[in-house]
N, C-alpha and C positions, 0 to 999 in steps of 0.2 A: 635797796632803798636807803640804806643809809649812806651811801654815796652823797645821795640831794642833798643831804645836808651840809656837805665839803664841798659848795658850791663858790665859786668868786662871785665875786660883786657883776659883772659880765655875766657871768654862765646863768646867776640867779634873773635878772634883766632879760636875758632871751626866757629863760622860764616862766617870766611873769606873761612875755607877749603871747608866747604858745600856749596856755591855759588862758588865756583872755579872747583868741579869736581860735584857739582848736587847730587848727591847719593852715599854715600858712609857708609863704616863699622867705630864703634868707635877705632877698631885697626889699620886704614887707617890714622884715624884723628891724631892720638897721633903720627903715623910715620911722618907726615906731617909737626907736629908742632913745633913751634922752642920752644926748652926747655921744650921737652916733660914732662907733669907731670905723674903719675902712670898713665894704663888700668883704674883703678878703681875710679881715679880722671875724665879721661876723662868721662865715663861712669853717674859720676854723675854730671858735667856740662852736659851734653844732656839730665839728667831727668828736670833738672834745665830749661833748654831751651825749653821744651817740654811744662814745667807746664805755662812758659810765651807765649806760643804761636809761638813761634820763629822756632822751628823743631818739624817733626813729624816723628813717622818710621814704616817703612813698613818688617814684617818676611819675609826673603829668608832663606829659610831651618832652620838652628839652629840658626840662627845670625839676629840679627837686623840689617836692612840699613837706613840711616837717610838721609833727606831731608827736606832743608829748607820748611818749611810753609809760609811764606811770600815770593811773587817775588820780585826777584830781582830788580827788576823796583822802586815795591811799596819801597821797604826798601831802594835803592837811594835816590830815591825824599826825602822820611823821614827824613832822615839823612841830604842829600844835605840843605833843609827848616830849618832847625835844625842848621846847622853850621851857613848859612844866617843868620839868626835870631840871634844867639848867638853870632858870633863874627864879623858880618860886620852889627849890629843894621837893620837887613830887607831890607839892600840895598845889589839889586844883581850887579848892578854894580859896588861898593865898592868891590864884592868879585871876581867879573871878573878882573877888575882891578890888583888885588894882585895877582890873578894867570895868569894874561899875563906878568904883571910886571917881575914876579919873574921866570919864564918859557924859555928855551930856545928853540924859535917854530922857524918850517921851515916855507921856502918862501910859499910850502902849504897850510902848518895849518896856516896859517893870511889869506890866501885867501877864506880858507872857513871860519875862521870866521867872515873876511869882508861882505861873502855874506850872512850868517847867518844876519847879523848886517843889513844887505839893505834890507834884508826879510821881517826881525822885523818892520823896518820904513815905508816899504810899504806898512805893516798888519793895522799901527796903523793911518794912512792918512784916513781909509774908515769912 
């Protein structure tokens, strides 16, 4: 897992499309992506991805289908710990902060995160 994170700018681009539709062909991905590079570019970013653990692929008929090999979960959290860590020094509330700060949230979204926040305090009372 910590591979995903020494991702190029590329490798990260196919990651985004393969977590966005689940299964998909390397001719899918290159339609998808902004500033598509060659078939044969995309093709070897996914052998690339493959040898790092990141995608794996499955034959349907003559064609490869590709599929992240890390959940989606798992490679959040990753990443999420990873951002934490790197630029709000391991404080998640440093980095909650920045993103309600800078967010324009409805009257909703405060109210679940209030209650999210009363959850938290009354988990940590026991």
């Amino acid at each position: 897992m910590s591979r995903y994170l020494q991702l190029s700018r590329r490798e990260r681009q196919v990651m985004d499309v393969l977590y966005r539709e689940s299964r998909v062909s390397a001719a899918r991905i290159r339609a998808v992506m902004p500033d598509p590079p060659s078939y044969s570019a995309v093709r070897a970013v996914l052998r690339t991805l493959e040898e790092k653990g990141c995608v794996r692929h499955e034959e349907e008929g003559l064609h490869y289908v590709y599929l992240p090999a890390v959940p989606r979960e798992k490679a959040k959290d990753s990443a999420l710990g990873h951002l934490v860590r790197t630029f709000f020094d391991g404080s998640a509330e440093a980095a909650v902060v920045a993103l309600v700060s800078d967010a324009e949230l409805s009257r909703a979204e405060l109210d679940r995160l209030a209650r999210i926040i009363d959850r938290k305090r009354k988990e940590g009372k026991r």
